[in-house]
N, C-alpha and C positions, 0 to 999 in steps of 0.2 A: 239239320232238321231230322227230329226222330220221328220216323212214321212206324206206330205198331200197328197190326192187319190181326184181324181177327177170325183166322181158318187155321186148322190143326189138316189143310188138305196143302197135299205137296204140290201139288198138279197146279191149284190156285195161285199158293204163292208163289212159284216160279212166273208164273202168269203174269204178276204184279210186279215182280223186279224186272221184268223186259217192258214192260207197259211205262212204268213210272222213269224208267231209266234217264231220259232228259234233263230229271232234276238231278244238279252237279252234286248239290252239297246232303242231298236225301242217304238218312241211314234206315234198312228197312229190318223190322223184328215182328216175329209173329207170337200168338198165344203160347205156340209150342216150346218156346224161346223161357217159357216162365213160370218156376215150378209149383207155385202157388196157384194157379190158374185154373179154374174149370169152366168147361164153357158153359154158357146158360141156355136153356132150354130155349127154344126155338117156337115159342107160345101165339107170336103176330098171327092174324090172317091174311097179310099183304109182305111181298119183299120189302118192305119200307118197314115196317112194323118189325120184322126179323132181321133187319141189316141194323137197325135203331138200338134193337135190343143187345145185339152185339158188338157192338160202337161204344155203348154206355158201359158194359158189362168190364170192356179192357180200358175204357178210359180210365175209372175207378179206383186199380189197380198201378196206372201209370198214367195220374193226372198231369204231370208236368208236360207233357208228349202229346203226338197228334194221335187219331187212333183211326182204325176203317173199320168199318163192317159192311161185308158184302153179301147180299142175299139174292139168288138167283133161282131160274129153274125154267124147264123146257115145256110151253104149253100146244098141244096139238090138239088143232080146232073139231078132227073127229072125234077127241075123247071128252067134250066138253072145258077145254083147256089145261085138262091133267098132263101130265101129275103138278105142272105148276110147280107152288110154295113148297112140295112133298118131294121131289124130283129125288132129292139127294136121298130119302126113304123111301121111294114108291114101291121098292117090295119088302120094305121091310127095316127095324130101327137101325139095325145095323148090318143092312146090304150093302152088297159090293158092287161097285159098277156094274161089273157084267150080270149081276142078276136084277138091277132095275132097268135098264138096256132089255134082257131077256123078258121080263114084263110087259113093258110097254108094245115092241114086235107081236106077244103074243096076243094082248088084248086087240092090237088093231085088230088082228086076223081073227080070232074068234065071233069077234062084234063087226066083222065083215066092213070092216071102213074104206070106205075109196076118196075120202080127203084126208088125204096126210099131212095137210100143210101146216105149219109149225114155225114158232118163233123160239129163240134163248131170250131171255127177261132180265136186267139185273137194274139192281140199284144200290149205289154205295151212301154210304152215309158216313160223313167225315168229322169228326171233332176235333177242331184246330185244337193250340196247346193254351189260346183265350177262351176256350168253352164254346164256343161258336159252331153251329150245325150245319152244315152244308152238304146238301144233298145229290145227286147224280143218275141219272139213267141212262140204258142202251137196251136197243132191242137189234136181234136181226132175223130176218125171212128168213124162211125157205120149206121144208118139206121130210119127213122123216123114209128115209129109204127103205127098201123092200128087206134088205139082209145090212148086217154088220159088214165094215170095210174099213179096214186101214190099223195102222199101230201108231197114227201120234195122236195125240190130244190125250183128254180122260172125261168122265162124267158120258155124257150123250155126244159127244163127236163120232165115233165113228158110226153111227146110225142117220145125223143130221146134215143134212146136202143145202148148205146156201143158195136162196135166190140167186138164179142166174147160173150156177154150176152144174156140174155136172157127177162131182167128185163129193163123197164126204169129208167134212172138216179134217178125220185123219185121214184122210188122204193127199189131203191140199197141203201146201209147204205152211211149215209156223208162222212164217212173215204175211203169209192172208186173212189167220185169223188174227194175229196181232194187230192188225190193220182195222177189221171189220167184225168183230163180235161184238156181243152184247158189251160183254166185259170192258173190252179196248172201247169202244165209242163213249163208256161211262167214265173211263180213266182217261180218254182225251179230252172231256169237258172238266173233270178235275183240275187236269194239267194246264188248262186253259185260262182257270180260276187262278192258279196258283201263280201266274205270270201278267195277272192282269196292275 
């Protein structure tokens, strides 16, 4: 089975070949993989609508094959659930982690927020290799920390501390978020499908 993933981000796809790995006969290739390829604008107002559009965009391209698209983003309920759908651009079209990371820290603090609490958001959206749309969510709790911490993960981990921890996601060992993120819980309902 060919599964193409549709992120030109390294962080993700690694994400997704430890996630998916259970399936024996699964071969995984991403956008970056294909040199005709641009990705399409990012136009939905919902992760579903942006994980769709990106689903469609690399099935197109390699109809015969399953395809994913995954749209995610971290919403904190002080900011009115920003950055959300924007997460991956919240300072900017083509920022870098560490300056929408630096963004969000600084808005808390300016706009004096004392509910930090915050969820990761994802929903994939799968098109078998029969044209068939199957969809997926995960969310996980928790709370956006006071400072930056840790060196694993990428995106919003090392600012985001899970329900019930203590530690931010870079700081927690790979195997808890693999377990417990948005992302994993969306790719174990996947995996769930795909065995049923």
């Amino acid at each position: 089975m060919d599964l193409w993933i549709a992120t030109n981000n390294k962080g993700k796809l690694n994400e997704f070949k430890v996630l998916l790995n259970p399936i024996s006969n699964l071969k995984i290739f991403s956008s970056s993989d294909l040199s005709v390829f641009s990705a399409p604008p990012e136009t939905g107002t919902t992760y579903l609508e942006n994980a769709r559009i990106k689903a469609k965009a690399l099935k197109a391209v390699r109809p015969e094959a399953w395809s994913l698209g995954d749209d995610s983003g971290l919403e904190v309920t002080g900011l009115g659930n920003l950055p959300g759908i924007h997460s991956a651009r919240y300072a900017g079209t083509n920022a870098r982690d560490s300056e929408n990371r630096a963004k969000l820290l600084k808005m808390l603090q300016i706009r004096n927020i004392t509910d930090r609490s915050a969820r990761f958001r994802c929903c994939l959206v799968v098109l078998t290799d029969q044209g068939e749309e199957w969809i997926f969510e995960g969310v996980m709790e928790g709370q956006v920390a006071l400072k930056e911490s840790g060196l694993m993960g990428f995106g919003y981990d090392s600012i985001f501390i899970p329900k019930g921890e203590s530690k931010t996601l870079a700081d927690l060992e790979p195997s808890f978020k693999n377990k417990h993120s948005h992302r994993a819980l969306a790719a174990q309902s996947f995996l769930q499908k795909l065995t049923q």
